[in-house]
C-alpha positions in Angstrom: -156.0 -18.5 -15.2 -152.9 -20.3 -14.3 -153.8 -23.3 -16.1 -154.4 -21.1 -19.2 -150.4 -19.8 -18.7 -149.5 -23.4 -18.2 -151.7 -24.8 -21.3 -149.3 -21.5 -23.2 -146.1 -22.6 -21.9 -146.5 -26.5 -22.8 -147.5 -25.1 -25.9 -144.7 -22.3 -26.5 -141.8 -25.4 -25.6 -143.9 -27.6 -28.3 -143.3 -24.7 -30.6 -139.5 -24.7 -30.0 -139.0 -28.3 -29.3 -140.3 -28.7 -32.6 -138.5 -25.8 -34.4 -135.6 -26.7 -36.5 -132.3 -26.6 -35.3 -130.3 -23.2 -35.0 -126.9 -22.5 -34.0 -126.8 -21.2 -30.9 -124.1 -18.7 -32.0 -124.4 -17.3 -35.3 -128.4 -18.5 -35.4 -127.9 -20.8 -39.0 -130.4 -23.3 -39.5 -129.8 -27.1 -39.8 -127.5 -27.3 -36.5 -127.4 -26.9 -32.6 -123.7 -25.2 -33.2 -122.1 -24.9 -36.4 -118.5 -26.0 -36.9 -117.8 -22.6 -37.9 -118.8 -21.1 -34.8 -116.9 -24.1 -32.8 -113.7 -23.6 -35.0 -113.8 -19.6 -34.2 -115.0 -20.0 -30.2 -112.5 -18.1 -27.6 -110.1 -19.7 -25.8 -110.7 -20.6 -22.2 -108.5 -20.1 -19.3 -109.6 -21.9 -16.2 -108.9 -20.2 -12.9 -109.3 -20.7 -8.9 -112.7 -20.1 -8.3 -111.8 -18.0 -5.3 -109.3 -15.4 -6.6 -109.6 -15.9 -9.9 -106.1 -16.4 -10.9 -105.2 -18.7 -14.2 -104.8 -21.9 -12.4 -104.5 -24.4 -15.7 -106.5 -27.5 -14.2 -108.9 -24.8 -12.1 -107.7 -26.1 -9.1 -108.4 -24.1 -6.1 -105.2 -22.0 -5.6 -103.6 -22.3 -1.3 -104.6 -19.4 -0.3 -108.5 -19.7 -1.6 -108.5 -23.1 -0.2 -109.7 -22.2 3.8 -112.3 -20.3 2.2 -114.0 -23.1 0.1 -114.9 -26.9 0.0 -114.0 -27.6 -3.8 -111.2 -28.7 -5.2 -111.6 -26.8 -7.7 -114.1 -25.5 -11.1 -114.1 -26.7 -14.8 -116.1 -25.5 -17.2 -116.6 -25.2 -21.3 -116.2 -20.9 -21.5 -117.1 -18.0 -20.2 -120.6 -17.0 -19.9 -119.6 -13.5 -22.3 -119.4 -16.4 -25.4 -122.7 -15.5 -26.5 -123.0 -19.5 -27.6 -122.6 -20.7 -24.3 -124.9 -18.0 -22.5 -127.5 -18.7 -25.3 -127.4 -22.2 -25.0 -128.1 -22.1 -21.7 -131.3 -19.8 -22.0 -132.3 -21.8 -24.4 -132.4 -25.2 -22.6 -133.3 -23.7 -19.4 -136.0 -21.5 -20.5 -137.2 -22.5 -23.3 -136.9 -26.4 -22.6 -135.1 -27.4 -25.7 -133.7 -30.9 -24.4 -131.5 -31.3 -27.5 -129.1 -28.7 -26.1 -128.2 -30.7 -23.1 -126.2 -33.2 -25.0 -124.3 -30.1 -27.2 -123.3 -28.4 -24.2 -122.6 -31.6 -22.3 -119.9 -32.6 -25.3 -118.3 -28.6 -24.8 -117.4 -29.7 -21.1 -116.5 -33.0 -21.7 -113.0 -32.2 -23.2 -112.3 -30.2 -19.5 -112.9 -32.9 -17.5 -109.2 -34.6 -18.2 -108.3 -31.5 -15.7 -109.9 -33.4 -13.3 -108.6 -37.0 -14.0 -108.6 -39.0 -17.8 -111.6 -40.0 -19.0 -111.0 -43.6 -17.9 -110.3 -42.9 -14.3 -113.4 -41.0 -13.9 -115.6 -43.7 -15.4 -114.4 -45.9 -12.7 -113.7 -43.0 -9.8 -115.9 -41.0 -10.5 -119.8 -39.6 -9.4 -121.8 -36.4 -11.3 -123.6 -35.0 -8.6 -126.1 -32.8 -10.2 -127.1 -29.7 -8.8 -130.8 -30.2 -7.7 -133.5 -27.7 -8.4 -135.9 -26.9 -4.7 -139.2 -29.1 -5.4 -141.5 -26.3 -6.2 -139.4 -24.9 -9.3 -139.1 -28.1 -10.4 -142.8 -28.4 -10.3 -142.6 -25.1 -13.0 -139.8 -25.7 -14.7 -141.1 -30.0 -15.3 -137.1 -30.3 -15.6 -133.6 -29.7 -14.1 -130.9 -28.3 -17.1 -128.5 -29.6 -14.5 -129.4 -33.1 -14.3 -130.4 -33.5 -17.6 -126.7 -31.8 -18.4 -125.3 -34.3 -16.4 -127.1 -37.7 -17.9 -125.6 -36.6 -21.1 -122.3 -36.6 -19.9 -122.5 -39.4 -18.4 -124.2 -41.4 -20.7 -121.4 -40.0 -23.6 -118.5 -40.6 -20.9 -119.8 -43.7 -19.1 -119.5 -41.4 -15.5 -121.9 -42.7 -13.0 -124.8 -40.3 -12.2 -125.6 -40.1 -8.7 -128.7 -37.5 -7.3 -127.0 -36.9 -3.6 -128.7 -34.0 -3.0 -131.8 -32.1 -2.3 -132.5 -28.6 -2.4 -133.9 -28.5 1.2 -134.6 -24.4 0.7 -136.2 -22.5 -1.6 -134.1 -19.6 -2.6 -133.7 -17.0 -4.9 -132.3 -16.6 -8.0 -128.8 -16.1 -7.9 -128.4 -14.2 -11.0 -130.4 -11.3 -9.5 -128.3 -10.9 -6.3 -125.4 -8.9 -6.1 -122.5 -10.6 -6.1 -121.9 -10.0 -2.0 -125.5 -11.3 -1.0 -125.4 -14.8 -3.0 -123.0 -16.8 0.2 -125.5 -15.7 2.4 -128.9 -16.6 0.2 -127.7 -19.8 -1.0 -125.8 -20.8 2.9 -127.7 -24.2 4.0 -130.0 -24.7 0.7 -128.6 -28.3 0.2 -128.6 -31.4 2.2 -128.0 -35.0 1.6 -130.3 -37.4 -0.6 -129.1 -40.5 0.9 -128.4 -41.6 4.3 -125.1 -41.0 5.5 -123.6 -44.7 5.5 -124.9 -44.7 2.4 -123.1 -41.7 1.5 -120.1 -43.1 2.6 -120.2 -46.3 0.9 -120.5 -44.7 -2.2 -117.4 -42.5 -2.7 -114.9 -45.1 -0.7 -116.0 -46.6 -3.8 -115.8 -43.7 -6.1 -113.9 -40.7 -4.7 -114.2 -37.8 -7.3 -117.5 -35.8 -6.4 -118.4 -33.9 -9.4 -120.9 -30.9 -8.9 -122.9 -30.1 -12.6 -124.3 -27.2 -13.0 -125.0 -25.1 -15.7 -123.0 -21.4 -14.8 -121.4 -20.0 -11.7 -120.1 -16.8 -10.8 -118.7 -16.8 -7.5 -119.2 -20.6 -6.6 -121.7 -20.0 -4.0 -124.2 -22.2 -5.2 -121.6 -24.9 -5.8 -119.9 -24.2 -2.3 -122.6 -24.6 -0.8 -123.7 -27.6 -2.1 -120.4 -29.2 -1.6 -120.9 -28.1 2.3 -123.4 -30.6 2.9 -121.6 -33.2 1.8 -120.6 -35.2 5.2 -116.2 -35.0 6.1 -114.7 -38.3 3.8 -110.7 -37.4 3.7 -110.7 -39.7 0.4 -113.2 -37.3 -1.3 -112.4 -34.8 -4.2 -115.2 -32.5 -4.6 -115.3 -30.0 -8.0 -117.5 -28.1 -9.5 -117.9 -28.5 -13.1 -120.4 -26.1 -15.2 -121.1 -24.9 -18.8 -120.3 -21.0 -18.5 -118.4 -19.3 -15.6 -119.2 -15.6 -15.3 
C-alpha cells in the first residue's frame, strides 16, 4: 500500500513538473511570476526578529539581542503575499524545482542588507536549513537547500551544508506560537568537525541561515545555537516569507 501512495505521488509531481508554467500570483499561464504581479507586489519592511520593530537592514534590535543568536533576518515579503506563500507550497509540496530559482532571485535583492553582493561572494557561507533524514526520505528533497544553490549559483555565495537535523520534530506551522522554542530547542547540530568548522568561517565570516519562512525565528535560532562560539562570526537568518 505505501508503495502504491509513493508510485501516486512520483506520479502527481510528474504531472506538475510537467505542467506549464503559472504565475504564482494571479495563476496566468506562460510564467512562474508575471511582471505584472512583480510590478504591483507589497512593499516589505524588514524588522528585528525578536520585537518586531522596523529595523531597515533586519538587524536584531539591543534589547532582542540577549534573547537570540542572529544578527538578524532578511527576507523577500511577508508570508500574507499570496505569491510568496504559494510559491512556497508549491515547491515544497508539490516539488516543482523551477520555483527555487524564482524565489531565490525575490531574496537576492535583500541580501545588500547584509553586506554588497561582492563581499558576500568572498565573506560569505549559505548554510541551508537541513531537513531530519526521515523527511527527507518522503519529501526526496530540501526547498531550503535547493533555495539556497540557486542563490548561490546566481550570486556566486559559497554553499556550505554545516548542519544536520540531529531530531526529528514537528511541524512548526502547527504549533502555537509559544510551543515552537521548546519543540525545535536542540534539533541541530554540526555537519563538520569543529576545527573544521572553525577554519571555514575565519575564512568566510557571514553565516547565512536559508530557509524558506519563519515566524518567530525558532527554527532559525536554534539552528544558529549549535553553531560552536567564533567572535568573528555573523550569523542571519535569511528566508523567502516571514509570517
Amino acid at each position: 500500500m505505501n508503495i502504491l501512495s509513493d508510485v501516486a505521488s512520483i506520479l502527481s509531481g510528474l504531472k506538475d513538473a510537467l505542467a506549464p508554467a503559472r504565475c504564482i500570483d494571479c495563476l496566468q499561464e506562460g510564467t512562474w511570476y508575471c511582471a505584472s504581479c512583480r510590478f504591483h507586489a507589497p512593499i516589505h519592511l524588514l524588522r528585528c526578529i525578536g520585537c518586531e520593530n522596523q529595523r531597515p537592514r533586519g538587524t536584531t534590535c539591543l534589547d532582542c539581542k540577549e534573547d537570540t543568536p542572529l544578527t538578524g533576518v532578511i527576507s523577500a515579503g511577508p508570508y500574507s503575499h499570496q505569491a510568496l506563500a504559494r510559491g512556497i507550497e508549491w515547491l515544497k509540496f508539490k516539488g516543482i524545482s523551477p520555483l527555487a530559482e524564482i524565489l531565490a532571485a525575490l531574496l537576492i535583492p535583500r541580501l545588500s542588507a547584509i553586506a554588497p553582493l561582492d563581499v558576500l561572494a568572498n565573506n560569505a557561507m549559505l548554510a541551508p536549513i537541513p531537513l531530519h533524514a526521515k523527511r527527507f526520505r518522503d519529501r526526496g528533497f530540501n526547498q531550503s537547500e535547493d533555495i539556497a544553490r540557486a542563490i548561490g549559483a546566481l550570486c556566486s555565495i559559497q554553499v556550505s551544508p554545516l548542519l544536520i537535523r540531529s531530531r526529528a520534530t514537528s511541524s512548526q506551522a502547527r504549533l502555537p506560537h509559544e510551543l515552537r522554542p521548546h519543540n525545535i530547542d536542540h534539533a541541530f547540530s554540526l555537519a563538520v568537525p569543529e576545527d573544521e568548522y572553525k577554519r571555514r568561517v575565519a575564512e568566510r565570516p557571514i553565516i547565512i541561515l536559508v530557509d524558506d519562512v519563519t515566524t518567530t525565528g525558532s527554527t532559525l535560532a536554534s539552528a544558529a545555537t549549535a553553531f560552536p562560539p567564533a567572535p568573528e562570526a555573523a550569523i542571519w537568518g535569511a528566508v523567502i516569507a516571514q509570517g
